[in-house]
C-alpha positions as CSV (number, residue, x, y, z in Angstrom):
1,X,-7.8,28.8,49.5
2,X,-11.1,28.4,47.6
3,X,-10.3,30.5,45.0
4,X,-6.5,28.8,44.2
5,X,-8.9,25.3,44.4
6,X,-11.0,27.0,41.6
7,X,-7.9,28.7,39.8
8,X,-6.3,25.1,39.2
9,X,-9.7,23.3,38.7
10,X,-9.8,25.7,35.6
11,X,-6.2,25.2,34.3
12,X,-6.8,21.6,34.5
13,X,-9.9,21.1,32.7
14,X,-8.2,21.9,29.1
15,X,-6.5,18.5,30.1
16,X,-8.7,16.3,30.9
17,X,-10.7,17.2,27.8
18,X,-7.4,15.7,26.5
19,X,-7.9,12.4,27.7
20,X,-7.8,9.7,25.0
21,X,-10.8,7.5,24.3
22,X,-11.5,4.3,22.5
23,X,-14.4,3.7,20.2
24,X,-15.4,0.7,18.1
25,X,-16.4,1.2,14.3
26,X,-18.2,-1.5,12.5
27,X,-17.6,-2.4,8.7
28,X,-20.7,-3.1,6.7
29,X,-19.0,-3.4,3.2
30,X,-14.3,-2.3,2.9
31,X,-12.1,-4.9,4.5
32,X,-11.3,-3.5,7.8
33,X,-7.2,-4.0,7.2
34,X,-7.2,-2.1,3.7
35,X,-8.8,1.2,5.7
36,X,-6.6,1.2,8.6
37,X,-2.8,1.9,6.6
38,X,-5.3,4.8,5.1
39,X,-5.3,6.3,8.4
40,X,-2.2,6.6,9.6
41,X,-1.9,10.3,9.2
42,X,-4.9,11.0,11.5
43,X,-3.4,10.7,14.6
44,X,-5.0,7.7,16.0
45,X,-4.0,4.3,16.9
46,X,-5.9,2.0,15.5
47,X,-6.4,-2.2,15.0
48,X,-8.6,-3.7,12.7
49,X,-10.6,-7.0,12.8
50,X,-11.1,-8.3,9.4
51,X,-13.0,-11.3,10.7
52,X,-15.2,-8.8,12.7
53,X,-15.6,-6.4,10.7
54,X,-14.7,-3.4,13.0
55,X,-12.0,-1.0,13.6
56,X,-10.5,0.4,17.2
57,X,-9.6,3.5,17.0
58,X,-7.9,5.2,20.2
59,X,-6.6,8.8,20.4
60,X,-8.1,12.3,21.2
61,X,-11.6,13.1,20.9
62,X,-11.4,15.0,18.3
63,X,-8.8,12.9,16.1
64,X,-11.3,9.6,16.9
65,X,-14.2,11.3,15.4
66,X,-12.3,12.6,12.5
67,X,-11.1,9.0,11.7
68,X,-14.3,7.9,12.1
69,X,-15.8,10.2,9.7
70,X,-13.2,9.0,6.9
71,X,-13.9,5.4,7.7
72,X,-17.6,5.6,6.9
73,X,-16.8,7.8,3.9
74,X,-15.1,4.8,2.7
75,X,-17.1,2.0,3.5
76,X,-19.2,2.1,0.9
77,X,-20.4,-0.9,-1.6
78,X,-18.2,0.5,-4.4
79,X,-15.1,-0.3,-2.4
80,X,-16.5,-4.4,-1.9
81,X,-17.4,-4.6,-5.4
82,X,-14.0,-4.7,-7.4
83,X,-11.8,-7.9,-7.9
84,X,-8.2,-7.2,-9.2
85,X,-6.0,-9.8,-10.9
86,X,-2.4,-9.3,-11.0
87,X,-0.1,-11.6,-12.8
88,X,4.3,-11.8,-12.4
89,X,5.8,-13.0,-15.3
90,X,9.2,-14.2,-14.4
91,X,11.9,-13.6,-17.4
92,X,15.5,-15.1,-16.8
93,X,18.1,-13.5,-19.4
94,X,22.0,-14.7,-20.0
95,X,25.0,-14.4,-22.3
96,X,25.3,-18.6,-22.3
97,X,23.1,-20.9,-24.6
98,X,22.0,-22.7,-21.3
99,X,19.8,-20.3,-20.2
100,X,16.8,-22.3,-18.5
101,X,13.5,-21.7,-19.0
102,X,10.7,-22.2,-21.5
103,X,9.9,-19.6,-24.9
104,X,8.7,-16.7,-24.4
105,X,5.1,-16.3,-25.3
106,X,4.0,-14.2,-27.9
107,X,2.0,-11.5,-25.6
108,X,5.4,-10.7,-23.9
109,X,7.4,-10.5,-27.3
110,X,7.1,-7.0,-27.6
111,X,7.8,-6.3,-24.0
112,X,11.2,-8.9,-24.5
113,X,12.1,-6.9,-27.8
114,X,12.4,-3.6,-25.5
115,X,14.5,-5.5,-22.5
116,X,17.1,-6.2,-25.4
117,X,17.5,-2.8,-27.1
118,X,18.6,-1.7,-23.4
119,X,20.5,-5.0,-22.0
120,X,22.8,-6.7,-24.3
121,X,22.0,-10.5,-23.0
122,X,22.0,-13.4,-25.8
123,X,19.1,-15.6,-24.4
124,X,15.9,-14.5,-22.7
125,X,13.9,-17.0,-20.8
126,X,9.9,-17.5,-19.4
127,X,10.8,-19.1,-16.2
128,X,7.6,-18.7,-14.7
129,X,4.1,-16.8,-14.2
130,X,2.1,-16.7,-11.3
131,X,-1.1,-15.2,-10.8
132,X,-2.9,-13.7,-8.5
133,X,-6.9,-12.8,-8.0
134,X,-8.2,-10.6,-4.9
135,X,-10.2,-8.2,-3.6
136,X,-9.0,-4.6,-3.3
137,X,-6.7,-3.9,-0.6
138,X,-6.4,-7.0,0.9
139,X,-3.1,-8.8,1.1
140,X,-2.5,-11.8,-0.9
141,X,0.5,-14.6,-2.4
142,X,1.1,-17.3,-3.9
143,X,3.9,-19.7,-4.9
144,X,5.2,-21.7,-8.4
145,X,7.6,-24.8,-7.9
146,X,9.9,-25.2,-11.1
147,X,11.0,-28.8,-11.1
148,X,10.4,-31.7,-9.7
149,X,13.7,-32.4,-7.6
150,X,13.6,-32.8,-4.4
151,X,14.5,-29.6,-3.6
152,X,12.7,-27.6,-5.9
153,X,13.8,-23.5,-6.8
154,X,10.2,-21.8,-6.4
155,X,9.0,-18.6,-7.8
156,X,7.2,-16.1,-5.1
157,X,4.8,-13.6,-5.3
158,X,3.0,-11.5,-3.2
159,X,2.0,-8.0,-2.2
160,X,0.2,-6.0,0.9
161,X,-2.6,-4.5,-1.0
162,X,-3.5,-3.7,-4.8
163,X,-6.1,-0.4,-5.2
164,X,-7.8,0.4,-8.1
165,X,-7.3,4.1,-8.4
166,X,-7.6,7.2,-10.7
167,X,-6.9,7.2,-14.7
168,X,-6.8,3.6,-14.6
169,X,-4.4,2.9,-12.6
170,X,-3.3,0.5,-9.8
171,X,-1.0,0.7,-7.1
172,X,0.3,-2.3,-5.8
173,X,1.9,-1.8,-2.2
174,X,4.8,-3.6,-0.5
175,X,5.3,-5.8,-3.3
176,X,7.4,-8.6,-3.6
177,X,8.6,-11.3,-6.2
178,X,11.1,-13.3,-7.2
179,X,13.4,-16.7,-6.7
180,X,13.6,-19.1,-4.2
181,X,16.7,-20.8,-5.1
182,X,18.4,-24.1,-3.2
183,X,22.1,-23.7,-2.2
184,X,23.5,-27.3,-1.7
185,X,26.5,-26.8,1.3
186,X,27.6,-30.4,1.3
187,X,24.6,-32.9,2.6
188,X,22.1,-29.8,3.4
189,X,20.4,-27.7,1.1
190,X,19.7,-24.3,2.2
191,X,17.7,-21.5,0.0
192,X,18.8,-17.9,-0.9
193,X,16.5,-15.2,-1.8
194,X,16.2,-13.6,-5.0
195,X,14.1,-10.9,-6.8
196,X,12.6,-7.4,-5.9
197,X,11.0,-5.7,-3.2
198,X,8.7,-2.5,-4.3
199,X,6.0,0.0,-4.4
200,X,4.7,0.4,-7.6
201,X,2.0,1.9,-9.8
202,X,0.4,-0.1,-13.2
203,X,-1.4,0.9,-15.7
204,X,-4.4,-1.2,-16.1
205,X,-3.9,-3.9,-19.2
206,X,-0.2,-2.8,-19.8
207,X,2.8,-5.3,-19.2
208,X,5.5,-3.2,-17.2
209,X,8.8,-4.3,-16.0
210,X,9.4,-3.2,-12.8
211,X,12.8,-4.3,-12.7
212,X,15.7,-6.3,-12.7
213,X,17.9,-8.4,-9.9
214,X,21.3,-10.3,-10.0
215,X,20.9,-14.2,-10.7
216,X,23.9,-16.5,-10.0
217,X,26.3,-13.6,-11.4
218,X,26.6,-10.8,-13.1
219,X,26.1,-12.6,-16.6
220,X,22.6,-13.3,-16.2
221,X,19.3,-11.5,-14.7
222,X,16.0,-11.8,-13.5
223,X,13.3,-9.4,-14.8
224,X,10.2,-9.4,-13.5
225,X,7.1,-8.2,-15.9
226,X,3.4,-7.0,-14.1
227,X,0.6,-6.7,-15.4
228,X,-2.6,-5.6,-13.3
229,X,-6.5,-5.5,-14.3
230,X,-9.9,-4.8,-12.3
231,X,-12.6,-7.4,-12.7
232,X,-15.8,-6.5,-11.6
């Protein structure tokens, strides 16, 4: 009887060493949200703090301290130390002269002169531009209105993180932008959704269009221009 009390003491050990822990790592410099999608391949569940500074990390013993070990490696004064400024430009093109919108202005000429050699539309269109200024990895938006009715169309812009990477460039995660349009249904007004919903990589300094959406009909467009820069 002693030795079967030994023989399952022994085959049971391998699991306990199994058991999952918890353990608590503090931030001195990264934002602890930008780390945590960075980790999602270890193993671990995690939930980060940004106004504390920390990261939870649950999961094996092992997997914990690996996480761990790639946190630090990341939270370094480098990764604090970068600002990056992305701007949407918002271009509206259409086969009819009343294509709304102001000129466009003479730093997206060139990009404009490309759109028409590959979409045959009459009229191009600024309708808006919105900018937006953050530190890397953290989520940010930002809204335009375009008139002053009372139930303004508004331009959106937003994204989950930007990161300054390798070769100059910057990739811009879970990105969205485009039109909030009002949709008048008798006495109420209700808004429909427009524009484009991406990953997507910039080249620092360049204009890129990212792409193009459907706007009231197949006779006019919304293309949406990027542009992304680091600022120390």
């Amino acid at each position: 009887m002693k030795k079967l009390l030994i023989a399952i003491a022994l085959l049971a050990a391998p699991l306990l060493a199994q058991d999952k822990i918890q353990r608590l790592v503090k931030l001195s410099y990264a934002d602890p949200q930008a780390i945590a999608p960075l980790l999602r391949d270890f193993g671990v569940q995690m939930e980060a703090n940004r106004e504390m500074k920390v990261i939870v990390l649950s999961g094996l013993p092992d997997r914990v301290t690996t996480a761990e070990s790639a946190i630090k490696q990341l939270d370094v004064p480098s990764a604090a130390q970068k600002d990056i400024e992305l701007t949407a430009y918002f271009v509206v093109a259409g086969d009819r002269d009343t294509v709304t919108g102001n000129p466009i202005p003479q730093d997206l000429e060139s990009v404009v002169a490309q759109l028409k050699n590959t979409f045959p539309f009459k009229n191009y269109k600024m309708m808006d531009a919105l900018t937006i200024r953050t530190r890397s990895g953290v989520p940010a938006s930002t809204t335009g209105i375009l008139s002053t009715a009372a139930n303004p169309p508004l331009s959106k812009f937003s994204f989950r993180s930007a990161t300054a990477g390798a070769e100059g460039l910057i990739r811009i995660d879970n990105m969205h932008a485009g039109l909030r349009l009002p949709l008048a249904h008798g006495t109420e007004v209700q808004y429909i959704d427009t524009g484009l919903e991406t990953d997507v990589d910039v080249k620092e300094g360049q204009k890129v269009v990212v792409g193009r959406s459907s706007l009231e009909g197949p006779d006019k467009a919304l293309f949406l221009v990027l542009m992304a820069k680091t600022i120390n």
